[in-house]
GUMI-758590 format. One line per 3 residues: number of its first residue (from 1); their letters; for each residue x negated, y, z negated of C-alpha. Coordinates in nm, 3 decimals. Each point is the difference from the previous one (the first is absolute). Example, Ala and Ser with C-alpha at 12.3 -4.5 7.8 and 13.67 -1.06 7.14 Angstrom:
1) as) -1.230:-0.450:-0.780  -0.137:0.344:0.066
//
This chain:
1) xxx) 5.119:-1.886:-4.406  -0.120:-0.390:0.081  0.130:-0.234:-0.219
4) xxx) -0.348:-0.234:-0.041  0.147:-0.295:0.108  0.141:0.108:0.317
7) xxx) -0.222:0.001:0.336  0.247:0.197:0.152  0.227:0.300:-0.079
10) xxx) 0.274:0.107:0.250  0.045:0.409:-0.010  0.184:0.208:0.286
13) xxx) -0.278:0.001:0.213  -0.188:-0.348:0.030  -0.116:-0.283:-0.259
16) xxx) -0.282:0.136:-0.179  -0.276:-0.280:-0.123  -0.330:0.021:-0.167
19) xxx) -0.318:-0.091:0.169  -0.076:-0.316:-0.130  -0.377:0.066:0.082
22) xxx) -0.026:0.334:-0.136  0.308:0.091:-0.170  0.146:0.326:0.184
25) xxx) 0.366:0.024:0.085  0.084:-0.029:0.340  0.381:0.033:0.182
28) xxx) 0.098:-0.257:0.248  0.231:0.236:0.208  0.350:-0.197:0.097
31) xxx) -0.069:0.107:0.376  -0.271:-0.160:-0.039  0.030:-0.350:-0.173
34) xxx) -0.101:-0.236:0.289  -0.310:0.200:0.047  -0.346:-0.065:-0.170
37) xxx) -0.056:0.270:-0.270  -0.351:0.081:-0.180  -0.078:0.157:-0.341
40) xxx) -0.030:0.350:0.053  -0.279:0.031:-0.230  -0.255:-0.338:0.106
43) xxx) 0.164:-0.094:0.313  0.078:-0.330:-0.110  0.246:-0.174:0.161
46) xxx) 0.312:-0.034:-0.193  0.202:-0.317:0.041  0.312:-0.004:0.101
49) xxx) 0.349:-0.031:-0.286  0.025:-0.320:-0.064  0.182:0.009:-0.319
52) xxx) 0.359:0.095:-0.076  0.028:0.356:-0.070  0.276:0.077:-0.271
55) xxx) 0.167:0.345:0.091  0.083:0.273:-0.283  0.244:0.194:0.122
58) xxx) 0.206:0.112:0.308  -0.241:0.259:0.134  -0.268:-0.236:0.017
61) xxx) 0.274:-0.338:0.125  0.101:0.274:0.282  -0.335:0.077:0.121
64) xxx) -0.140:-0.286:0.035  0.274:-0.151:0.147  0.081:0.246:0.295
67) xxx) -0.392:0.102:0.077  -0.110:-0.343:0.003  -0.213:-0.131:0.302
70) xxx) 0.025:-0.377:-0.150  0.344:-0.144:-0.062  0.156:-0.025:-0.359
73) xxx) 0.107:-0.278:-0.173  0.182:0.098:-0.307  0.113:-0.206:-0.310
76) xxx) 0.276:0.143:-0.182  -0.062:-0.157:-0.385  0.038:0.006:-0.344
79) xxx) -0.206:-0.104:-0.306  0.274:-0.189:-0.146  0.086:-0.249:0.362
82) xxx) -0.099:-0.357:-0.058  -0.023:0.008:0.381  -0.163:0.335:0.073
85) xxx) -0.312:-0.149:-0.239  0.007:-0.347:0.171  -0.057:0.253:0.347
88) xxx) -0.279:0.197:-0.103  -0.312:-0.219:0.041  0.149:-0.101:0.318
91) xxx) 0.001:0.387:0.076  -0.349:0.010:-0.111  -0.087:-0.258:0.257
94) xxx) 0.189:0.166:0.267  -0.147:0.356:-0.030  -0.332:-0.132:0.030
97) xxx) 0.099:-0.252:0.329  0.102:0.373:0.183  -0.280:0.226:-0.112
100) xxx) -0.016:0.198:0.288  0.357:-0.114:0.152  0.253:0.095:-0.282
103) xxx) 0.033:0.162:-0.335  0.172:-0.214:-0.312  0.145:0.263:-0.182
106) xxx) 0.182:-0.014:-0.377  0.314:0.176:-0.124  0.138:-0.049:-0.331
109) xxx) 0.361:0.003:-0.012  -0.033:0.105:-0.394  -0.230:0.288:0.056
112) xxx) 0.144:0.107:0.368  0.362:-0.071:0.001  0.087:0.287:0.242
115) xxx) -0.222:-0.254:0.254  0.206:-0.263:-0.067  0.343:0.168:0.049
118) xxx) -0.131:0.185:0.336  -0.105:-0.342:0.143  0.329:-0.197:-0.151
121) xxx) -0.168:-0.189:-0.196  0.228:-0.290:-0.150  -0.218:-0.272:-0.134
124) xxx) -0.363:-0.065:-0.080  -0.240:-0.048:0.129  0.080:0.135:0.346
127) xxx) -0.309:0.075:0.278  0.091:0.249:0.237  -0.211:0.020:0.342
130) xxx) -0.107:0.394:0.129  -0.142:0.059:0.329  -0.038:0.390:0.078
133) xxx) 0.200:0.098:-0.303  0.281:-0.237:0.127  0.163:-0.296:-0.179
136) xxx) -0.050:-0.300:0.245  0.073:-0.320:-0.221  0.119:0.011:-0.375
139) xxx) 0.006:-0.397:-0.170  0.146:-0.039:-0.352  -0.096:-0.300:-0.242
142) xxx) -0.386:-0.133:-0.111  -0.215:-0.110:0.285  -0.331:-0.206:0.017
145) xxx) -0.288:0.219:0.216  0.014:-0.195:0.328  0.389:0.063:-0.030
148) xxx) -0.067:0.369:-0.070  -0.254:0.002:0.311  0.257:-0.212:0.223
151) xxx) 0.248:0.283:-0.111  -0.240:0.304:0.105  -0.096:-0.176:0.328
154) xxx) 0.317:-0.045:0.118  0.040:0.422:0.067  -0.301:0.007:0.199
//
C-alpha cells in the first residue's frame, strides 16, 4: 500500500509511483532506472526519482540495491542524530542533482538494525556509495550537498 505522501515506494521488483497526470501505479524496474519510463495507462512520461526513497525492510534494501542500473547512495540514520537531521535537506538536494545518474536511498538504523550491523555501521550518519551492488566509497560524519556530490564523484 502507498503511503500518500510518498512519490515513490521501493518493493522487490522496481519503485512503483503514481501517474501524476492520471493517477495509475506504475513500477520503475531497477534494471531499468536510467531509462525513460511512461505510465502504463496514459503514456505519460514519468520523471525520473528525484527524491530520497526511505527503504522498509531488507527484501526491498536488497533488491534495489543489487538490480540497480543507477548507482546507490545510501544514508544510514536515525530519528534521534542531531547530525543525520542537519544531512537530510542536503540529501534532498542531492537526489534531485542525479535524477537519472544515482539513487539517494534512506535506512533507518532504528527500524533496520540488521542493515546497520551487515554494513558495520559505527556512527551516524554514515553514506555508503553502491555501484552494481558493490560498496565503492562509505564516508561517516554530516556533510553539506556539494561535499556529498564531491564524495559520489570521486568513484566515477
Amino acid at each position: 500500500m502507498m503511503h500518500p505522501k510518498k512519490t515513490l515506494e521501493p518493493d522487490e521488483r522496481g519503485l512503483v509511483r503514481s501517474c501524476p497526470q492520471c493517477g495509475q501505479l506504475n513500477r520503475l524496474l531497477y534494471e531499468r532506472l536510467g531509462n525513460p519510463f511512461r505510465c502504463s495507462k496514459c503514456k505519460t512520461e514519468l520523471s525520473p526519482p528525484s527524491d530520497p526513497i526511505e527503504v522498509p525492510g531488507t527484501v526491498e534494501f536488497d533488491a534495489l540495491l543489487s538490480k540497480s542500473a543507477l548507482r546507490v547512495l545510501v544514508d544510514f540514520w536515525a530519528p534521534w542524530c542531531g547530525p543525520c537531521k542537519m544531512v537530510a535537506p542536503e540529501l534532498v538536494k542531492v537526489a534531485a542533482q542525479g535524477a537519472d545518474r544515482w539513487l539517494v536511498v534512506k535506512v533507518n538504523t532504528e527500524d533496520l538494525p540488521v542493515l546497520a550491523a551487515r554494513f558495520g555501521i559505527r556512527a551516524i550518519p554514515t553514506l555508503l556509495l553502491f555501484n552494481g551492488g558493490l560498496e565503492v566509497a562509505r564516508q561517516a560524519g554530516a556533510l553539506s550537498a556539494p561535499a556529498i556530490l564531491q564524495f559520489i564523484q570521486r568513484t566515477q
